[in-house]
C-alpha positions, 0 to 999 in steps of 0.5 A: 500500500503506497504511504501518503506523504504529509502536506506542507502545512501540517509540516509547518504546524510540526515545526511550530509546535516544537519550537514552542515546545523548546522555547517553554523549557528553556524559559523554564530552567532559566526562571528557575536558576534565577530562583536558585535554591538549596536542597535538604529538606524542601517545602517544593522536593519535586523542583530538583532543577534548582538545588544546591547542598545546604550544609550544617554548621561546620563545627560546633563548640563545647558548650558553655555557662556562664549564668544560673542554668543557662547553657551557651551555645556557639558554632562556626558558620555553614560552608554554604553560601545563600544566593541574592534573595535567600535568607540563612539561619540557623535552626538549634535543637535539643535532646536528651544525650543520643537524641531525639532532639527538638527545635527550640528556637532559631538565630541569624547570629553563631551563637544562641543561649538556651535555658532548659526549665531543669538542670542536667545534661543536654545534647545539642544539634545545629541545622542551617535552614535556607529560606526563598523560593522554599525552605531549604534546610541541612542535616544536623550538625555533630551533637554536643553536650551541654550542662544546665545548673542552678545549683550552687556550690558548697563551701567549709572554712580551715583554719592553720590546716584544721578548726577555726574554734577556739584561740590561736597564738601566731599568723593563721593560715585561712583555707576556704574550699569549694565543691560543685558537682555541676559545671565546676568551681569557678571562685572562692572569695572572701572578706578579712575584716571588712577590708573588701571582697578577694575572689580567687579563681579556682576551688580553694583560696588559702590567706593569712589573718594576722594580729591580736585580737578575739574577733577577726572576721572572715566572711566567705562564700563560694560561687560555680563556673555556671554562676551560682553562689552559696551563702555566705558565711562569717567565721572568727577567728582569735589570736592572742599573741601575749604570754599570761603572767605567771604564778607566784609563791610556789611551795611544794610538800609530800602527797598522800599517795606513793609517788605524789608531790603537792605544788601550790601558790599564793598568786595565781597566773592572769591572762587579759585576753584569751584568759587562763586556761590552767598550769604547767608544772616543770619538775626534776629530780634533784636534792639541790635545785638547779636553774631551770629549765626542767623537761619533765611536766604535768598539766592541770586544766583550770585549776588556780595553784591555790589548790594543790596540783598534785604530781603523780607518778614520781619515784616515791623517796626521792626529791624534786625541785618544780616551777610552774607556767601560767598557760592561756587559752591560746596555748602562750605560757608564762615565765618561770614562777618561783622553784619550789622544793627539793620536795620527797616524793611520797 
């Protein structure tokens, strides 16, 4: 069967229509490179003519604190760069640590400061989001844990590397320490008799307070890498600095049971200060008594030397020669009372 051959005309519809054709694509690519836009995840994802990879953060910083629960956030900038007329930010999530995580908020800047509404232990992921044409939005940046703490620190006082109760006869060494088992310490400060505020960074601060007196004062607290300060606390601290007078009028006679001598005084030992805390009795063996110093020794918490201090354990039968130290609440003695003796020993 013969084929029949088209006519010119219908030749020229042809044409026609696929110059039409040819021309609507092209003006189609060109409308949409002009509109270029980024892939990820896309309001339009069938429009793949006008992509380009939008990219996270390229690194995210360790997280920081610098205020009560508040936990700092800051990255370097995407490696993609938007087109005229497109819009970047930065999307920041959060989660528990290993995810999943949660938008909660957004930023131009590289930087953004969250305040989760409890303390502990976040994981943070930065996405870049494209905006023109579409939203256009980058996988998550490398996750980066974060701590949230409104907990503040503790604090306790040494003085001289033990208690700060009770008297002190030289320069005491102050060490005020804190814990935190948050984000860590951040200082320690403290006030010496109203002189002003030191902080010292760090978990510790060690000072001297020097000088006589019974009520230096050291007002201290401590305060976390987060921002948290503890209470502050004061604590007195005494120093007496001055021997108490000593006892006079020392005699000594034989006790009432083996090995005992009784020592006693007409004049009792003063201390203006810290105040008499009790009597220290020097004794050697001796039939003649020399000068002192003794080595031996007793102590006698409180008792004035008007009451016989009784010298126990002594070699019974044999003599010995004593003086005594008046001794204060700081521990400072006295000079040498008067000898009393040579005294047998019962």
């Amino acid at each position: 069967m013969k084929r029949r051959r088209a006519t010119p005309n219908v030749d020229r519809l042809l044409a026609i229509a696929f110059v039409f054709m040819v021309t609507v694509a092209l003006a189609g690519l060109v409308s949409q490179e002009t509109a270029a836009s980024f892939t990820g995840s896309s309001s339009n994802p069938s429009n793949t003519l006008r992509t380009l990879d939008v990219q996270p953060p390229a690194s995210q910083n360790n997280p920081t604190s610098s205020a009560a629960g508040v936990v700092n956030l800051s990255w370097t900038a995407t490696p993609t760069a938007p087109g005229a007329g497109h819009t970047l930010t930065y999307i920041v999530m959060r989660g528990a640590v290993g995810g999943p995580y949660s938008t909660i908020g957004s930023t131009s800047s590289l930087s953004y400061s969250d305040t989760p509404s409890s303390d502990g232990t976040y994981e943070y992921v930065i996405q870049t989001q494209v905006t023109g044409g579409g939203i256009f939005t980058s996988g998550n940046s490398a996750a980066k844990s974060g701590l949230s703490d409104r907990t503040a620190p503790t604090k306790s006082i040494t003085c001289s590397g033990g208690s700060c109760a009770g008297w002190f006869n030289a320069t005491v060494s102050v060490t005020v320490t804190g814990t935190d088992g948050g984000t860590g310490m951040g200082s320690v400060t403290r006030n010496v008799d109203g002189a002003g505020q030191t902080s010292t960074a760090g978990a510790s601060a060690t000072f001297n307070v020097s000088g006589e007196s019974a009520s230096h004062s050291v007002v201290y607290f401590t305060t976390d890498a987060a921002g948290n300060a503890s209470a502050s606390a004061t604590q007195t601290v005494k120093i007496d600095l001055t021997a108490p007078t000593a006892p006079g009028g020392i005699t000594a006679s034989t006790g009432s049971s083996s090995g005992q001598i009784n020592v006693s005084g007409t004049t009792a030992g003063t201390d203006a200060l810290s105040g008499v805390a009790g009597y220290r009795v020097y004794y050697v063996l001796a039939t003649i008594c020399p000068a002192a110093p003794y080595g031996a020794s007793q102590y006698f918490a409180g008792n004035p030397p008007a009451v016989p201090l009784v010298l126990t354990g002594l070699t019974s039968g044999q003599k010995y020669c004593m003086y005594l130290h008046t001794v204060d609440n700081a521990g400072n003695e006295s000079a040498d009372s008067n000898i009393g003796g040579p005294t047998k020993a019962k």
